[in-house]
Backbone bond lengths (Angstrom), bond angles and torsions (degrees), N, CA, C in turn:
res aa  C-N    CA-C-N  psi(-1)  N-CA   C-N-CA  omega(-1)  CA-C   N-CA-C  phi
1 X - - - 1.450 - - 1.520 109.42 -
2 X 1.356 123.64 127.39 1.517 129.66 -158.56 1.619 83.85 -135.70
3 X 1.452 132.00 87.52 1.316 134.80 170.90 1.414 107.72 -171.19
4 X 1.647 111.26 152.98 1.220 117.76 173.63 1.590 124.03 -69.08
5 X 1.395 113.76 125.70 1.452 124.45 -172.95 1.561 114.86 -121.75
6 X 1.263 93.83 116.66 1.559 107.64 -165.25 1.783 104.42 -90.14
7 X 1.404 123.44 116.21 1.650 94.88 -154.47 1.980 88.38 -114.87
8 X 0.992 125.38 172.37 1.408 136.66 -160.56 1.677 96.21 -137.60
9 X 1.400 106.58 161.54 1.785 114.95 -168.35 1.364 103.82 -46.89
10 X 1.307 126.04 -55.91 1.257 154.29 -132.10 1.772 97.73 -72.87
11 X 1.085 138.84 -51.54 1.031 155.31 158.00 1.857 128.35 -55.93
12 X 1.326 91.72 -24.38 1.861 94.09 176.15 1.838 77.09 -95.66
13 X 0.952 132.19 -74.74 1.427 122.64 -162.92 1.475 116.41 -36.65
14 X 1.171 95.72 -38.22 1.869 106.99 170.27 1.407 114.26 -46.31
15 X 1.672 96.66 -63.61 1.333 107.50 159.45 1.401 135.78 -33.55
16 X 1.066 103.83 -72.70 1.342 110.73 179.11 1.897 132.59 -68.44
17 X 1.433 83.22 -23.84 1.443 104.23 162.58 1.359 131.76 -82.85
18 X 1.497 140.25 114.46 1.468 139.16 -170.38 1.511 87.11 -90.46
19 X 0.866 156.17 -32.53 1.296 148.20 -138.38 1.927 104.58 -106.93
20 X 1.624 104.28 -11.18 1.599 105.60 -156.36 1.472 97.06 -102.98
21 X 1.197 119.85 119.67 1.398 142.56 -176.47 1.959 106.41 -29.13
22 X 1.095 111.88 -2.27 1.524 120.06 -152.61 1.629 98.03 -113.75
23 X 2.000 103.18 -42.54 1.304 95.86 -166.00 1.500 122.66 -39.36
24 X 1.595 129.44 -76.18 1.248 131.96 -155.92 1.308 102.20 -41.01
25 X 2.003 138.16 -36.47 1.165 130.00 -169.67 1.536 91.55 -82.62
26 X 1.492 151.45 -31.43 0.905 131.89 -165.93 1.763 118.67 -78.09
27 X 1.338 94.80 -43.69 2.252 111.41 177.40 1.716 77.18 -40.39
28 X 1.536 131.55 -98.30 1.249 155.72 -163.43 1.299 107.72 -29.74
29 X 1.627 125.99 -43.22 1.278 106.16 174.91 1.586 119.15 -77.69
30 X 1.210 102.09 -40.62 1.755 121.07 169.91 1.620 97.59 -51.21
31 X 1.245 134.83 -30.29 1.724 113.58 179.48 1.336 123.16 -68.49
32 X 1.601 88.12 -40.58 1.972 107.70 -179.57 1.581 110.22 -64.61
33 X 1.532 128.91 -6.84 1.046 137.02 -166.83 1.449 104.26 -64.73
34 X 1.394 151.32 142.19 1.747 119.90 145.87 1.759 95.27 -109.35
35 X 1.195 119.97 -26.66 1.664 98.84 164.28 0.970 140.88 -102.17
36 X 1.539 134.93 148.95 0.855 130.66 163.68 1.659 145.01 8.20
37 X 1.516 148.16 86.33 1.097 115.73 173.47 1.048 146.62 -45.15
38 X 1.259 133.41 154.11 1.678 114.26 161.95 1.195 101.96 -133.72
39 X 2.012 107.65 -178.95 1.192 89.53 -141.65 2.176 91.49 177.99
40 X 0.974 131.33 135.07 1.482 110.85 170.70 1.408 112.36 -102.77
41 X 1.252 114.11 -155.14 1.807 136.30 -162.89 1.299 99.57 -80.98
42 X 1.848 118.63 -49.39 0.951 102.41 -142.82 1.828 97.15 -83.37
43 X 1.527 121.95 -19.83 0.855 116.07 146.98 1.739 153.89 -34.68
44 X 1.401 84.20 -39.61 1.807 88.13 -174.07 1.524 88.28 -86.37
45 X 1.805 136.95 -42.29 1.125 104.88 160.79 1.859 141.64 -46.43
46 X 1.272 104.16 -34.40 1.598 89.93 164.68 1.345 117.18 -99.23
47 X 0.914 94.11 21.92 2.826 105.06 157.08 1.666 84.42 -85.08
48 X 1.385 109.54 -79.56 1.373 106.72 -162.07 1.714 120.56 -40.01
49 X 1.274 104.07 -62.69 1.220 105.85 164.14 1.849 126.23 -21.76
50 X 0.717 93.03 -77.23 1.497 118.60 178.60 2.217 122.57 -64.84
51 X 1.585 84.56 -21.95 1.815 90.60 163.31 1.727 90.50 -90.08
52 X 1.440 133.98 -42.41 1.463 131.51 -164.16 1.813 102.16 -49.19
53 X 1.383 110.69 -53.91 1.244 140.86 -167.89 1.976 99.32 -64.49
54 X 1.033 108.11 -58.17 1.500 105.91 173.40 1.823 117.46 -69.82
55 X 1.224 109.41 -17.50 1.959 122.19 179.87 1.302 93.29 68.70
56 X 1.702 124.47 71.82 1.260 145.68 169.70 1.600 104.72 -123.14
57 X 0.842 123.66 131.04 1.400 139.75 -176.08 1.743 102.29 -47.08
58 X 1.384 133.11 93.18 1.384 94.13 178.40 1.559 120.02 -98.41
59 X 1.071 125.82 74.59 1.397 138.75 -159.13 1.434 94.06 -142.52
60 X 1.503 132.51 -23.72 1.174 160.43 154.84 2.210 94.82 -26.25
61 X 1.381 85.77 -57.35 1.472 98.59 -170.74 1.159 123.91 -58.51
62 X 1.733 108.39 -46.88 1.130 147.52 169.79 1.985 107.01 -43.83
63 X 1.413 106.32 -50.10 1.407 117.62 -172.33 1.392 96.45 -79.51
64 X 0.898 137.30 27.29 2.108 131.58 -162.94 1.685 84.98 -128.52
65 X 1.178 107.99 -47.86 1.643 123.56 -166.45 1.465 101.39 -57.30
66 X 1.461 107.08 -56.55 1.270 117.06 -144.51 1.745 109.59 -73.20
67 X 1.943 94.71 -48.51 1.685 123.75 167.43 1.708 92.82 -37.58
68 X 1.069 151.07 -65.09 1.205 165.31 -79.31 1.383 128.59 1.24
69 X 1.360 106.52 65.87 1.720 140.73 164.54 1.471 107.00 -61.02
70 X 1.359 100.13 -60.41 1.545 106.42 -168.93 1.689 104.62 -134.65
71 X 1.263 110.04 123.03 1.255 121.99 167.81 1.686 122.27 -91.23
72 X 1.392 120.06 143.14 1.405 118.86 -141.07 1.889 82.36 -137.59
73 X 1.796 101.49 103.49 1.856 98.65 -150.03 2.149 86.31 -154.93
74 X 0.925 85.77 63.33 1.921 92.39 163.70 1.330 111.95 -142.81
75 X 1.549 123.17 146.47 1.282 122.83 177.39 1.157 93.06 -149.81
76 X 1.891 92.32 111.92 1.342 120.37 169.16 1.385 114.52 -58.30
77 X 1.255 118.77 -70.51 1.222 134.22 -179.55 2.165 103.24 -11.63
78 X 2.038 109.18 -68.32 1.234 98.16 171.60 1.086 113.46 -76.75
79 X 0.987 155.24 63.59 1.495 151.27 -148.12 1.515 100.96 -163.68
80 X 1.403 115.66 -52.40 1.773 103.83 -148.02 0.963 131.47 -77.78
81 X 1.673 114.20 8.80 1.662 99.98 160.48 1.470 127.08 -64.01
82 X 1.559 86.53 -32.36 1.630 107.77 -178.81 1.557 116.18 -75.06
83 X 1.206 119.25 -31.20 1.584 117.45 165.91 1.438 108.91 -72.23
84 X 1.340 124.69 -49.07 1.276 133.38 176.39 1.776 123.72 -51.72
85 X 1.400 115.10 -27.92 1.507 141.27 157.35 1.345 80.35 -62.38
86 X 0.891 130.84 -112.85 1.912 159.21 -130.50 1.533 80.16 -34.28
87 X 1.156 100.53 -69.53 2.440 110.50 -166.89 1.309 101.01 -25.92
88 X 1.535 89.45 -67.84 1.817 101.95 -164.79 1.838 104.34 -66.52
89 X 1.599 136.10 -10.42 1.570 122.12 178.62 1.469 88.76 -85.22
90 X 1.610 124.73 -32.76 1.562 98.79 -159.84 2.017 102.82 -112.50
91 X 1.464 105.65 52.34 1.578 119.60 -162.22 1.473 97.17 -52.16
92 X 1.423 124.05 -49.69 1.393 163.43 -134.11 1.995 98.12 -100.80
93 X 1.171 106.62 -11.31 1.300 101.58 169.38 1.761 147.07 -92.46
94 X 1.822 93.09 -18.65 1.450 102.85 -59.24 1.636 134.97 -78.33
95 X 1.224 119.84 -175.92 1.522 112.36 176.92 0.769 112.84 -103.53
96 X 1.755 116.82 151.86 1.279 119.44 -165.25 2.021 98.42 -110.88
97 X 1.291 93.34 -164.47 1.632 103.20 -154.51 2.141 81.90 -77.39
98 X 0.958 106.80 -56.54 1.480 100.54 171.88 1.191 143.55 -45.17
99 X 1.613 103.31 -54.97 1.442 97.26 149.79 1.448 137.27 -28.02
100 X 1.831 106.53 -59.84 1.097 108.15 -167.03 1.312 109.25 -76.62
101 X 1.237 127.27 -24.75 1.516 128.01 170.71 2.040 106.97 -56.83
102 X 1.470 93.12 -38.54 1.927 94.04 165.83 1.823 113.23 -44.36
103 X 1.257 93.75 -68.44 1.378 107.80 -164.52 1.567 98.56 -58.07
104 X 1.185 120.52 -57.79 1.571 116.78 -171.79 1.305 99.11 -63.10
105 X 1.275 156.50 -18.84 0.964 147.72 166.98 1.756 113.58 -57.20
106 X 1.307 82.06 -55.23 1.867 101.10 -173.33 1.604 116.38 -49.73
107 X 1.859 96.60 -27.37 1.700 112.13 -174.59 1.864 102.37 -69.09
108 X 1.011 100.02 -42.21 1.432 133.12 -156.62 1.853 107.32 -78.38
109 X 1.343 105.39 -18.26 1.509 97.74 -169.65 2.043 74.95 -145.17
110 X 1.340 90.25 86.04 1.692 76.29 150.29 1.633 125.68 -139.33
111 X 1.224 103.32 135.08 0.936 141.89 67.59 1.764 122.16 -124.19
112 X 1.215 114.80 91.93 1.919 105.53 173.14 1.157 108.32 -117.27
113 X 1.128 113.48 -170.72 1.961 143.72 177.11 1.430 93.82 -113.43
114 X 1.031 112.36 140.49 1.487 136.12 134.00 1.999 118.70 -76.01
115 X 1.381 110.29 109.09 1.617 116.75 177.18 1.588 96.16 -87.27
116 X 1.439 124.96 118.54 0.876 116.23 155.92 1.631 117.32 -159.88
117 X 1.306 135.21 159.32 1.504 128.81 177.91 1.543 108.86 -93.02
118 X 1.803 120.52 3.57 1.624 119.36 -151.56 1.457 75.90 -99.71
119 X 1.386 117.59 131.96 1.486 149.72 160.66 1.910 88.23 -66.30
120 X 1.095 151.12 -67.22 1.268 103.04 -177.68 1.452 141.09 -42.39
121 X 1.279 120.47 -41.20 1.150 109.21 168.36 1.719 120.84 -22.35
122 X 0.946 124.58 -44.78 1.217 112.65 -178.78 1.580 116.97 -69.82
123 X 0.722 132.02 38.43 1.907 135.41 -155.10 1.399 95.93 -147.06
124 X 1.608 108.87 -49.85 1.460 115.38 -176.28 1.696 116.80 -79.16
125 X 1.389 107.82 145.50 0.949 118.57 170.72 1.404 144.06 -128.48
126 X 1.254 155.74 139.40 1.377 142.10 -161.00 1.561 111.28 -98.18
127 X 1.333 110.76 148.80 1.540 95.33 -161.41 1.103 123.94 78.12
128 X 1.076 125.88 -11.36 1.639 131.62 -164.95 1.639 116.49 55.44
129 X 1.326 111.99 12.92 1.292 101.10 162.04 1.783 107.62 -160.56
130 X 1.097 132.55 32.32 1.304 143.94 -134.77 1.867 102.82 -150.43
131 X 0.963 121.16 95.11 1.730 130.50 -168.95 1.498 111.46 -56.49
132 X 1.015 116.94 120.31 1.621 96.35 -170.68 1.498 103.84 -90.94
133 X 1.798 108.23 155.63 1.623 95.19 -178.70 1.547 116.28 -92.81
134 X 1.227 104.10 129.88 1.794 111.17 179.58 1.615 103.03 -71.48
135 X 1.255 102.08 174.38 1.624 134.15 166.80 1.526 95.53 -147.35
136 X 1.524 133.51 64.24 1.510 133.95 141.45 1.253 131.60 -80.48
137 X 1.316 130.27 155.44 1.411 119.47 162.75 1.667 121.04 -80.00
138 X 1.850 101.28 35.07 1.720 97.53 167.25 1.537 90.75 -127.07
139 X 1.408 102.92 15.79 2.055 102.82 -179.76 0.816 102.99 -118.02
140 X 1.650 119.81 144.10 1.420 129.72 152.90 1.397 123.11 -36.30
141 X 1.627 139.46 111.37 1.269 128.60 172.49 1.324 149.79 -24.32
């Protein structure tokens, strides 16, 4: 697979986690990868979070960054009308600050995937009317 992959918490924790119902699909999808992930802040804050919460090393995350596995490349700052739109279309879901940094990402780099295990993704859309394509383990590869 030679394409941009936008990856979400849910999937590095997978990763990084042996114990998280996700790993074996996550090691396997992460092999087939040849580029780089990407990925923003507000994300690797809820990886960290959430490896802290499981007693997973999260420095783990830190070493993905550094290797250059995963590149850590959104700026909210020019961004937030457009994340700030996105919050308030999917109020009712709801979306979080990551997500929408997903999706605006996804607008922003296309053609990519979204990697993720969060069943919203499928609700959300880019463009506001435009399906974005996953890399989950409830999607076809």
């Amino acid at each position: 697979m030679n394409e941009i992959v936008i990856v979400d918490a849910g999937p590095l924790v997978a990763y990084l986690d042996r114990s998280d119902q996700h790993h074996e699909w996550a090691v396997e999808s992460f092999s087939r990868l040849n580029n780089p992930l990407q990925t923003c802040e507000a994300v690797m804050a809820e990886a960290w979070h959430l490896l802290r919460r499981g007693r997973i090393n999260p420095d783990h995350l830190l070493a993905l960054v550094k290797q250059g596995a995963l590149i850590v490349q959104f700026d909210l700052t020019a961004e937030i009308d457009a994340v700030r739109l996105l919050i308030r279309r999917y109020v009712n879901v709801p979306m979080s600050l990551a997500d929408a940094c997903l999706v605006r990402m996804s607008e922003l780099q296309e053609p990519s995937r979204v990697m993720t295990v969060d069943s919203d993704f499928v609700v959300y859309r880019r463009h506001a009317r435009h399906v974005i394509p996953l890399l989950s383990p409830f999607s076809a590869a």
